[in-house]
C-alpha positions in Angstrom: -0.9 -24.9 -4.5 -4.3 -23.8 -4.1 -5.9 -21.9 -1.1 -5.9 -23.1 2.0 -8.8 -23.9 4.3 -9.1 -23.0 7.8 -8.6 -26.6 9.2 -5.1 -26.2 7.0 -3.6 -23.6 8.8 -1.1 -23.3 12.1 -2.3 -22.1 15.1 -2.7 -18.7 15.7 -2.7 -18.2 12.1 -5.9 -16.5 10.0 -7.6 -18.4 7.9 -5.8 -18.6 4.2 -2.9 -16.6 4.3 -0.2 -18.5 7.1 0.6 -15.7 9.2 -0.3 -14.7 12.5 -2.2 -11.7 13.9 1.5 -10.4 14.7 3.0 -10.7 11.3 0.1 -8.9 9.8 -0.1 -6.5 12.0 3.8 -5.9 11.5 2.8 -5.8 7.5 0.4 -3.2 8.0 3.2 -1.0 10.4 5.9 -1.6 7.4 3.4 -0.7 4.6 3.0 2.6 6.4 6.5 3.0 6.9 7.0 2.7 2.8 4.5 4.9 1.7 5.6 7.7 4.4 9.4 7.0 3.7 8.7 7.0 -0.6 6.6 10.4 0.4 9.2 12.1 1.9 12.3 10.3 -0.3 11.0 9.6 -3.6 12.5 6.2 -3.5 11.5 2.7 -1.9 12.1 2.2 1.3 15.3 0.2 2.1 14.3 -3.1 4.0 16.5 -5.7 5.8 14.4 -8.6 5.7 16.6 -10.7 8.0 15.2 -8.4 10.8 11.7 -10.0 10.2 10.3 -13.4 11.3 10.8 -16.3 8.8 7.7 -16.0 7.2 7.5 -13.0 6.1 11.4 -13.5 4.7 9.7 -15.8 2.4 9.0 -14.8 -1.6 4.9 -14.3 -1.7 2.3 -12.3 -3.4 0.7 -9.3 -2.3 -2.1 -6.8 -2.8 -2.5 -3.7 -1.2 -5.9 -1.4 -1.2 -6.0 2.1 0.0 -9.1 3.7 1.4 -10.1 6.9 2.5 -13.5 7.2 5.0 -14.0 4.4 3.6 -14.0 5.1 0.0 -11.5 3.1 -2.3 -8.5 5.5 -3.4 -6.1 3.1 -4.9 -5.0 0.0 -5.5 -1.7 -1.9 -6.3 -0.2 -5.3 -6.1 0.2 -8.9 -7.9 -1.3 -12.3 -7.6 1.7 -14.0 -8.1 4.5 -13.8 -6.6 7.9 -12.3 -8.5 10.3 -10.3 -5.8 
């Protein structure tokens, strides 16, 4: 399946990924949430993905950059999806 256009996608939804403002906005809040837990752990953070909304239950990709005052500082992910 290739990329999607914005005429392909549901409403609500930005352009090319399928999700809405809410779901990435709940991405960015668990992504936080893992980096603070593996700080203070050393391990991932356990997550119960039945407590999240159907779509991000689903297997997909994901890429992650990290910038400080605006300067890249790291970067980590896949372009295809395998968890």
């Amino acid at each position: 399946m290739g990329p999607m256009s914005s005429t392909d996608t549901a409403p609500n939804t930005e352009p090319g990924t399928g999700l809405c403002e809410e779901e990435h906005i709940l991405l960015r809040q668990i992504a936080l949430e893992a980096v603070e837990y593996g700080l203070k752990h050393g391990k991932h953070l356990p997550i119960e993905t039945s407590r999240y909304p159907t779509p991000l239950q689903n297997t997909g990709a994901s890429f992650v950059t990290l910038k400080m005052a605006g300067q890249l500082r790291g970067c980590i992910g896949s372009l295809e999806a395998y968890q």
